[in-house]
C-alpha positions as CSV (number, residue, x, y, z in Angstrom):
1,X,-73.4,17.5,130.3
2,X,-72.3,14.2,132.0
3,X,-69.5,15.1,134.8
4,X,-67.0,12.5,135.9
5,X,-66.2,11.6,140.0
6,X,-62.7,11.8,140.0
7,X,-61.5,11.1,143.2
8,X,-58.9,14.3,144.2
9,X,-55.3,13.6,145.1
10,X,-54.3,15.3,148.8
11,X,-52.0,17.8,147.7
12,X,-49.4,16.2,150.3
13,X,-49.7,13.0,149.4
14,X,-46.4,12.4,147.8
15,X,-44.5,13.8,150.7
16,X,-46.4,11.2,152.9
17,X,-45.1,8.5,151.0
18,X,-41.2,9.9,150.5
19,X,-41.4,10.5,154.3
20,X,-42.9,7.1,154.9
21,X,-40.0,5.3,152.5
22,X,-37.3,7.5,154.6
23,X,-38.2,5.9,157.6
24,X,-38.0,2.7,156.2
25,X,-35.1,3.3,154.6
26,X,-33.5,4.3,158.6
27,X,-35.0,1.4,160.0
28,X,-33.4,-1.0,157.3
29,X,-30.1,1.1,158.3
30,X,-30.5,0.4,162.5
31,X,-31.3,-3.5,161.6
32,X,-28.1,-4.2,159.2
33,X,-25.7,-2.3,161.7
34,X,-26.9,-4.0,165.0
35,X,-26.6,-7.3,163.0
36,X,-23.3,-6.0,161.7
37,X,-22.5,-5.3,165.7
38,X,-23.3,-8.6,167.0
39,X,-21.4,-10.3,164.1
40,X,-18.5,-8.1,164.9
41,X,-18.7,-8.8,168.6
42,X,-19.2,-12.3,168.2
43,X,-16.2,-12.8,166.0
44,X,-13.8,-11.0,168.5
45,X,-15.3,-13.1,171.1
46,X,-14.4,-16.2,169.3
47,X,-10.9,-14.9,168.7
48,X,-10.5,-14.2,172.1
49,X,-11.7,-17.6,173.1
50,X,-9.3,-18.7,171.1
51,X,-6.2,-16.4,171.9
52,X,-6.8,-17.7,175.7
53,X,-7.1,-21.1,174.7
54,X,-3.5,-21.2,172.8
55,X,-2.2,-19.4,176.2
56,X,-3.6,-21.8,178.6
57,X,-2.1,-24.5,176.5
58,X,1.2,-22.7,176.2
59,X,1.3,-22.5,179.8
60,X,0.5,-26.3,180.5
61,X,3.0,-27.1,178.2
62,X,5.4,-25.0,180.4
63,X,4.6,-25.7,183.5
64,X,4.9,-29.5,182.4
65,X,8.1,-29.3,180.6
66,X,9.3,-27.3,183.8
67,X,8.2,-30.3,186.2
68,X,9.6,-33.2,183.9
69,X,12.8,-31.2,183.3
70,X,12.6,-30.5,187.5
71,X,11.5,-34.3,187.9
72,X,14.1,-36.3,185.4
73,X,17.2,-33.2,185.6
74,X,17.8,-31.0,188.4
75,X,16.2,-33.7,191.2
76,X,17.7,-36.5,189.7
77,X,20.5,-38.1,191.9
78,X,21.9,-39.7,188.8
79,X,22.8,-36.2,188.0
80,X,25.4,-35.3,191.0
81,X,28.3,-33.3,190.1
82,X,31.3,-35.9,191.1
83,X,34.1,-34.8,189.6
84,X,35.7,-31.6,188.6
85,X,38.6,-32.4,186.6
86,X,40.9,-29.3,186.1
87,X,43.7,-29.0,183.8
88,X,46.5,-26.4,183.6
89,X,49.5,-25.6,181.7
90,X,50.7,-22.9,184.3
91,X,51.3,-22.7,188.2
92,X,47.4,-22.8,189.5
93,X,46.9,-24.9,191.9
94,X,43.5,-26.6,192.0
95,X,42.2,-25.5,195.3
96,X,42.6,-21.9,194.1
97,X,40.8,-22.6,190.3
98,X,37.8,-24.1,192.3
99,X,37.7,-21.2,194.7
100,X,37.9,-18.5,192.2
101,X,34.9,-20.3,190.1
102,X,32.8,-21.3,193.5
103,X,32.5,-24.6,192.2
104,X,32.2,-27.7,194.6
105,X,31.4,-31.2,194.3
106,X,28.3,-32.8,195.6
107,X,25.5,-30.4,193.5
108,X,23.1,-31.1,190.4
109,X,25.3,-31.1,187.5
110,X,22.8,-28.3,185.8
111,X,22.5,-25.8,188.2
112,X,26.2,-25.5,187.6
113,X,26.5,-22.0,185.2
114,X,29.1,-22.8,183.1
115,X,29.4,-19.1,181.2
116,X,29.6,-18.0,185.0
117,X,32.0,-20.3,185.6
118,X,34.4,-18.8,183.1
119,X,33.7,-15.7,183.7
120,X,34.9,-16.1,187.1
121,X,38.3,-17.5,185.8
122,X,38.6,-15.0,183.5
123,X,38.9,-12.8,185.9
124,X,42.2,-14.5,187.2
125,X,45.4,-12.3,186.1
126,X,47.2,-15.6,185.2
127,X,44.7,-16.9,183.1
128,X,44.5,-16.5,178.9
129,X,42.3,-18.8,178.3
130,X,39.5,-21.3,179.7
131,X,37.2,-23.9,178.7
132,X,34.2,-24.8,180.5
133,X,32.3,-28.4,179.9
134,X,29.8,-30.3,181.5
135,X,30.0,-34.2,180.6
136,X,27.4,-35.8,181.5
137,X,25.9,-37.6,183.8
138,X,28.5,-35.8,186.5
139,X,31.4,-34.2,185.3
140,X,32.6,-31.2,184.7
141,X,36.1,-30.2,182.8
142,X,38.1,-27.6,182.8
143,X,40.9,-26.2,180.4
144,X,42.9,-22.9,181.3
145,X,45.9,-21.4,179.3
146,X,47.9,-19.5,181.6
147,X,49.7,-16.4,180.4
148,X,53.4,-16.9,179.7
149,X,55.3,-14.2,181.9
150,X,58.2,-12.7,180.0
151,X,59.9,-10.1,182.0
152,X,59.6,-8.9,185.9
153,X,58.4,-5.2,186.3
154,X,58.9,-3.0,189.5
155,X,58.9,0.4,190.2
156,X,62.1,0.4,192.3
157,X,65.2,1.6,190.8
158,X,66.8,-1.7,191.7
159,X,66.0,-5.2,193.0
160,X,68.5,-8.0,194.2
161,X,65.6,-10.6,194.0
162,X,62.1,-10.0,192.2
163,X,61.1,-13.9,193.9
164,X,61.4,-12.1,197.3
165,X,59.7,-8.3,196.4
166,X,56.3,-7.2,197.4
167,X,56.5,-4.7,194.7
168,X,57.6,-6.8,192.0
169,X,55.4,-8.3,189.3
170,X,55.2,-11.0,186.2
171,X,54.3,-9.4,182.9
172,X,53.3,-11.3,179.5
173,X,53.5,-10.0,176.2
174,X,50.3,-8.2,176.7
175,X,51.1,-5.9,179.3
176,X,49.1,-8.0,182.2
177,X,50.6,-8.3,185.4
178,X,50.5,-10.9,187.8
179,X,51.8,-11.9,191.3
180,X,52.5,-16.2,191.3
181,X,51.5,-17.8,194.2
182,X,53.9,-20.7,193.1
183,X,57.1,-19.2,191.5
184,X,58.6,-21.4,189.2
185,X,62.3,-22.1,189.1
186,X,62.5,-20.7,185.3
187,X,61.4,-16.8,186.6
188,X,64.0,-16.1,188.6
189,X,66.0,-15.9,184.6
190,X,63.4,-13.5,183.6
191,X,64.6,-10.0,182.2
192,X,63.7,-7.2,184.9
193,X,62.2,-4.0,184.0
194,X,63.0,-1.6,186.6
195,X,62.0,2.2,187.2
196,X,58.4,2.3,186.2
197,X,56.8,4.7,188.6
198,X,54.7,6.5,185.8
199,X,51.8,4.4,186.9
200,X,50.7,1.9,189.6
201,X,51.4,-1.0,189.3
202,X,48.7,-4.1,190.8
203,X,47.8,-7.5,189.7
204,X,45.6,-7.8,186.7
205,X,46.0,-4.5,185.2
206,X,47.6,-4.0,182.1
207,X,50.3,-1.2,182.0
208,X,49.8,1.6,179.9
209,X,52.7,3.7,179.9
210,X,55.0,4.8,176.9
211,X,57.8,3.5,178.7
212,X,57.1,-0.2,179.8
213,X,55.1,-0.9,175.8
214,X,59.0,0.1,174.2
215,X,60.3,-2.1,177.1
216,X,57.7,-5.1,176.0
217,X,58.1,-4.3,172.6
218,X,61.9,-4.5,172.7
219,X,61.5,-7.6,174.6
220,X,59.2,-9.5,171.8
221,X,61.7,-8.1,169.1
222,X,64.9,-9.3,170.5
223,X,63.6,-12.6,171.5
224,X,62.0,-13.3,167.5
225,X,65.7,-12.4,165.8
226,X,68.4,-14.5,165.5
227,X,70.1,-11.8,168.0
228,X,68.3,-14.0,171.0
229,X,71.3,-16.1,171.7
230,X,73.8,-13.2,170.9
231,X,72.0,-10.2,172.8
232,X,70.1,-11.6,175.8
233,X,68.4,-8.9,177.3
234,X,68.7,-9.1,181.4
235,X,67.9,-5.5,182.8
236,X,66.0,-2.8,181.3
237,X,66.1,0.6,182.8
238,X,63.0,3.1,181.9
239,X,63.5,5.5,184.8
240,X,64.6,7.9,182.4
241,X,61.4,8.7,181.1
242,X,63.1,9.6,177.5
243,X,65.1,6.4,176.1
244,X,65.7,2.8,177.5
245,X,69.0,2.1,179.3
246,X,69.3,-2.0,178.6
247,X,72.2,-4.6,179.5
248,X,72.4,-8.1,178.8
249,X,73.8,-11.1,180.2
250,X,77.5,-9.7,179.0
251,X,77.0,-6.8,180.8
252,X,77.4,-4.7,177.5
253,X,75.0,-1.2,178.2
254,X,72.7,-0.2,175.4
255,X,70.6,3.2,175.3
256,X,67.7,2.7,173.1
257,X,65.2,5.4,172.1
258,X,61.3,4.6,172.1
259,X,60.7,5.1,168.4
260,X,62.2,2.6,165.2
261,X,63.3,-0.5,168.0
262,X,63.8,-2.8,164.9
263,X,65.7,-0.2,162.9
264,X,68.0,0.5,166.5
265,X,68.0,-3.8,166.6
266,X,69.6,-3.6,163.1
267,X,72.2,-1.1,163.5
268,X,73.1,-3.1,167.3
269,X,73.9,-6.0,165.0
270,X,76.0,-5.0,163.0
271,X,78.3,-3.7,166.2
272,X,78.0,-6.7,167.5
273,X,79.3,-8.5,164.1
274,X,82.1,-6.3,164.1
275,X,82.8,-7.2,167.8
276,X,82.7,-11.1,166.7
277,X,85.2,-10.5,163.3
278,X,87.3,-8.5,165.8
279,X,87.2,-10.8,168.9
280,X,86.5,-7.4,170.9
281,X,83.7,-7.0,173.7
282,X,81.3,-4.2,173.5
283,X,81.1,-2.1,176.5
284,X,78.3,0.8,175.7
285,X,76.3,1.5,172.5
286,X,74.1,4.9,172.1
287,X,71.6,4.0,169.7
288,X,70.0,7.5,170.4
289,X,72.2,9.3,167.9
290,X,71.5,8.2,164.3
291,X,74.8,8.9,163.0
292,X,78.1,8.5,164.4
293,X,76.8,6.4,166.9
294,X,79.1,6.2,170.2
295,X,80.5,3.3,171.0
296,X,83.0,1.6,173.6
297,X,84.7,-1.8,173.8
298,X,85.7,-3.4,177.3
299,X,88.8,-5.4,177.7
300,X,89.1,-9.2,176.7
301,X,88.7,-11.9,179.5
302,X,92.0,-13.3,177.7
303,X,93.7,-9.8,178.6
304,X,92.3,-9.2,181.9
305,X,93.6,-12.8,183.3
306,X,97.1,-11.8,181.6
307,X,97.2,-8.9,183.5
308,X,96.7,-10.5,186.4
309,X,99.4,-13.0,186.2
């Protein structure tokens, strides 16, 4: 009997060569990943370069747009502020507007703030409005509104002459007060609004009691009627604390209540109508009752120079 040589197969042989195609397997792993790594690396690198190459550009530009603007603007001598031209419809005189907005001639036009400028004026009681421009190559202009005083305000009881009080102020419509260094011929005519010691009473602020609103309010709503040239208000009285106590040029006396002023306006109209059909001169009026309203009529100038005759 012929017998083959076979050559026998290790019994571990297989695991050899699983174990053997692992490792290879690991080391194809470590190879792709620390390629992976420096790919990675070298891309961030080259966005870096290129992040700090944008910002070392972006600075050039600035610090060269900072010397040419430095250069050809703010060391330029074609670029002295030489005029200030102000221009006012009020009382301000133009040594105090340039004092408030610490402006001066001589500077660089451009390291003049102009919003800074305006807020300083602003800050003026008198002033409304202002406009701030810069025209170049050295010029600067300036436009203020002034507030429009309607009334003096004063916490005494009574004044003889508001020009001459330390304690009496200008109002506008808006309840801002303000104390005129030049007093204009036209406010000594002003209506007075005396008695307001609820509050204190100092340039700039705006007053905020009940009392001197109905006393502004009354003001505005008399003046827009065609009652202005037959009720002109001259003395308003809000000591009281509960209604208004008003007279007018023809010394007639009103009491007004804070609440309805038009509606109280309206009803003083028609008295005064009735005082026109029947050439009589109202003395008082008590617009605090809503029916019945008292009422009392003075004597005729015609009568009074008869009985003197």
């Amino acid at each position: 009997m012929k017998v083959k040589n076979q050559r026998l197969r290790p019994k571990n042989e297989r695991v050899s060569n699983t174990r053997q195609r692992r490792q290879q397997h690991l080391l194809d792993v470590r190879v792709r990943s620390h390629k992976a790594t420096r790919h990675r690396n070298r891309r961030v690198l080259v966005l870096l370069s290129k992040i700090v190459l944008v910002l070392l550009l972006g600075l050039g530009v600035f610090l060269g747009v900072r010397y040419g603007a430095k250069r050809f603007f703010f060391e330029n001598p074609d670029y002295q502020l030489s005029q200030i031209e102000i221009q006012t419809d009020g009382t301000l005189q133009r040594d105090q507007v340039l004092k408030s907005a610490d402006l001066r001639e001589g500077g660089n036009i451009f390291n003049v703030n102009l919003a800074q400028v305006r807020d300083r004026l602003q800050q003026l009681p008198q002033v409304d409005e202002v406009q701030v421009t810069r025209k170049l190559p050295g010029e600067i202009d300036i436009r203020i509104v002034e507030r429009k005083p309607i009334a003096w305000i004063t916490s005494d009881k009574q004044i003889s002459d508001p020009f001459a009080s330390e304690v009496a102020f200008l109002v506008d419509a808006r309840g801002v007060l303000m104390k005129e260094k030049k007093l204009l011929p036209e406010y000594l005519g002003l209506p007075l609004i005396t008695g307001c010691t609820s509050e204190s009473l100092e340039p700039g602020k705006i007053v905020g009691s009940f009392e001197a609103k109905a006393a502004l309010d009354l003001l505005r709503l008399s003046t827009a009627s065609f009652m202005q040239t037959r009720f002109q208000i001259r003395e308003i009285d809000v000591s009281k604390g509960y209604c208004l106590l008003v007279s007018d040029k023809n010394h007639t006396r009103v009491t007004f209540g804070f609440d309805n002023l038009d509606t109280q306006l309206q009803r003083l109209e028609q008295f005064l109508v009735y005082a026109d059909d029947s050439k009589r001169e109202l003395a008082t009026v008590n617009l605090l009752v809503q029916r019945n309203i008292p009422v009392t009529f003075g004597r005729n100038a015609v009568d009074v120079i008869n009985d003197t005759l």
